[in-house]
C-alpha positions in Angstrom: 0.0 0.0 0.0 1.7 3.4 -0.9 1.1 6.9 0.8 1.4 9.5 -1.5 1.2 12.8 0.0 2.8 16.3 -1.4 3.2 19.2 0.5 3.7 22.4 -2.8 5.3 25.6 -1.8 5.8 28.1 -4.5 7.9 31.5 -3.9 8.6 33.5 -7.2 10.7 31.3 -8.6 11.1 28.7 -6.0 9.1 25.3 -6.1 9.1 22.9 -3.7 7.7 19.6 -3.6 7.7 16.7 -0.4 6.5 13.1 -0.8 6.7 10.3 0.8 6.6 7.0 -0.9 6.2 3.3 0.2 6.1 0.9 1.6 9.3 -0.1 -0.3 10.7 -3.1 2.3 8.9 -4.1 4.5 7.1 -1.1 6.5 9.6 1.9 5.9 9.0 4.7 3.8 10.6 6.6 1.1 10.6 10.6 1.9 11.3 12.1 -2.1 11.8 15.8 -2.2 12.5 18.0 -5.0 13.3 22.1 -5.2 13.4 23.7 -8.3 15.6 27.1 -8.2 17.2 29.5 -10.5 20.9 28.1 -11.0 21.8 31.5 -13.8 19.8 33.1 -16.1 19.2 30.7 -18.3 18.7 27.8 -16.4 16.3 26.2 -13.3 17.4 23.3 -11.6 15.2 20.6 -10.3 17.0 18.8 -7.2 15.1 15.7 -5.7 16.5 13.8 -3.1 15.5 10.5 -1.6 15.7 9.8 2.0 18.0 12.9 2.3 20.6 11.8 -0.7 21.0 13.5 -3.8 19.1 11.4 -6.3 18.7 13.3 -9.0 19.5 17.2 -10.5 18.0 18.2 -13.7 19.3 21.5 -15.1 16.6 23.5 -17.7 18.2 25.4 -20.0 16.0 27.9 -22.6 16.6 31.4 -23.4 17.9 33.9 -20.9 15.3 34.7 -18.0 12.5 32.3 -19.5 11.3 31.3 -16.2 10.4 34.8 -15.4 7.6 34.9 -18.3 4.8 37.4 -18.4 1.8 35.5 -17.1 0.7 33.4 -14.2 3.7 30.9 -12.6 2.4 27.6 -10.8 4.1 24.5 -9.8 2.7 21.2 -8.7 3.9 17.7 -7.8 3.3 14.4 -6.4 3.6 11.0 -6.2 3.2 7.1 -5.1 5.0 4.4 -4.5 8.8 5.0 -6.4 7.2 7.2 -8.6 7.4 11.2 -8.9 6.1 13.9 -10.9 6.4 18.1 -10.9 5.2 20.3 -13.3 5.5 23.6 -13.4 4.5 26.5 -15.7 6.7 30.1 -16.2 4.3 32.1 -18.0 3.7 30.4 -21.6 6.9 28.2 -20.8 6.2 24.6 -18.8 8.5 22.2 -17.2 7.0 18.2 -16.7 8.7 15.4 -15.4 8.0 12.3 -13.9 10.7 10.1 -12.1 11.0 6.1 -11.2 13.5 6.8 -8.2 13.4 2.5 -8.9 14.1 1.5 -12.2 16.0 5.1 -12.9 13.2 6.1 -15.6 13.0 9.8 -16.3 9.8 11.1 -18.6 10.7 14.7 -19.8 7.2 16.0 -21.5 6.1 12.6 -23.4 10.2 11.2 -24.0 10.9 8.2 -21.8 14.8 8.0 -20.8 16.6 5.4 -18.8 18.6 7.5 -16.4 22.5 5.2 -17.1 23.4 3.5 -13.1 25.3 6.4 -11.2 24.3 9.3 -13.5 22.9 11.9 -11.1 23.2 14.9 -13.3 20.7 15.8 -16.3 21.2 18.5 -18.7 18.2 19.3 -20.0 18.4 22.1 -23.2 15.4 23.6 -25.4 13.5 25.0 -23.3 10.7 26.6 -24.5 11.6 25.9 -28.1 9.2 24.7 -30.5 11.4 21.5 -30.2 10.4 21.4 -26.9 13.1 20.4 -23.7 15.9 17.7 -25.1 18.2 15.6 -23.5 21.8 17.4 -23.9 23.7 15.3 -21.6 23.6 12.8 -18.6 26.1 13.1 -15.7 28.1 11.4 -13.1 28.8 14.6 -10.5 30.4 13.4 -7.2 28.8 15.9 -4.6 31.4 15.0 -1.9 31.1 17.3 0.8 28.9 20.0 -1.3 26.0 21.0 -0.4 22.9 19.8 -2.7 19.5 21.2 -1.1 18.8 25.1 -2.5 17.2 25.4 0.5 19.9 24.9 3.1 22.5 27.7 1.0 24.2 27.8 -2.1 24.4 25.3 -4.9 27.0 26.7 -6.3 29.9 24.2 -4.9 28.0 21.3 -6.4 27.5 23.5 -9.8 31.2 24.1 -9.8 32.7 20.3 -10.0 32.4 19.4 -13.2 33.1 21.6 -16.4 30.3 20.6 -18.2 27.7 22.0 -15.7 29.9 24.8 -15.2 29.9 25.5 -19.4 26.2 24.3 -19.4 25.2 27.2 -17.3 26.4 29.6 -19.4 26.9 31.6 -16.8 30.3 33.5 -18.9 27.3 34.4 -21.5 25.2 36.4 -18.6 26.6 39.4 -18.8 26.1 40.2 -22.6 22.6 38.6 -22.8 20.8 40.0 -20.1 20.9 43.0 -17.7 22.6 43.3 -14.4 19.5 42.7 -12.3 18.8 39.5 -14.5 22.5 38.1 -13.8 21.3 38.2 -10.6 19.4 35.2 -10.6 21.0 32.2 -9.6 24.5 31.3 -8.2 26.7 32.4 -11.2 28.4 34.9 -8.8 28.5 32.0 -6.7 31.2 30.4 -9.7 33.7 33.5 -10.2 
């Protein structure tokens, strides 16, 4: 018998989803969590974690500041048993994925992909493109001691390990695509 349950906060820019999932052995639970933040101006990461360990970062990449779209922003998510879902819409510009924490399944709009063993990183580019979101690249990222929860400081440690992420965020581009207050967003400052 599973217990899905989702607690969604949204602040500006700033989604936040909390479910727990199970029974997986026995009687224990599995508590899945995701945050989606602004990582630079061009991209949002989604974070989820189960039972407290990184699981899973997927990095959205579309034009600068798409996720600050004219119109209404809403985010919602849930869940049962291994599986997990958010979607969120900036504006005219949405974000949808579901996530088999068990059999390392990701579903990005209607594109099934198998998640390769240890990859814990996704970069995700297209955004809002006719195309729609594509798979760039799938990553092995070693957190080590960096932190990986937006909501407990800075994610820009975790960011800076490998070069892809690093050249992924295009973080060097920020300051001739977009205005000071846009470079703002996210933890490019973080990188420098």
């Amino acid at each position: 018998m599973s217990m899905p349950a989702a607690i969604t906060k949204y602040w500006g820019c700033l989604l936040a989803v909390l479910i727990g999932v199970g029974p997986l052995h026995g009687s224990s639970y599995q508590l899945t969590s995701s945050t989606t933040v602004p990582a630079s101006p061009s991209v949002m990461a989604t974070v989820v974690h189960v039972d407290g360990t990184l699981k899973l970062a997927v990095l959205w990449r579309g034009t600068p500041r798409w996720y600050l779209g004219r119109g209404s922003r809403s985010g919602s998510g849930g869940g049962g048993g291994t599986t997990f879902w958010i979607s969120e819409q900036y504006g005219d510009i949405g974000i949808d994925m579901s996530f088999d924490t068990a059999r390392d399944i990701v579903t990005l709009g209607g594109s099934s992909i198998n998640v390769p063993h240890g990859a814990n990183v996704l970069l995700v580019d297209g955004v809002g493109s006719a195309a729609g979101p594509q798979l760039a690249a799938s990553l092995t990222v070693d957190a080590g001691s960096a932190n990986t929860n937006p909501t407990r400081g800075s994610l820009g440690p975790f960011l800076s390990i490998s070069p892809q992420v690093l050249a992924f965020l295009l973080c060097d581009d920020a300051p001739a695509r977009s205005t000071p207050a846009a470079r703002a967003f996210g933890y490019c400052s973080d990188l420098r």
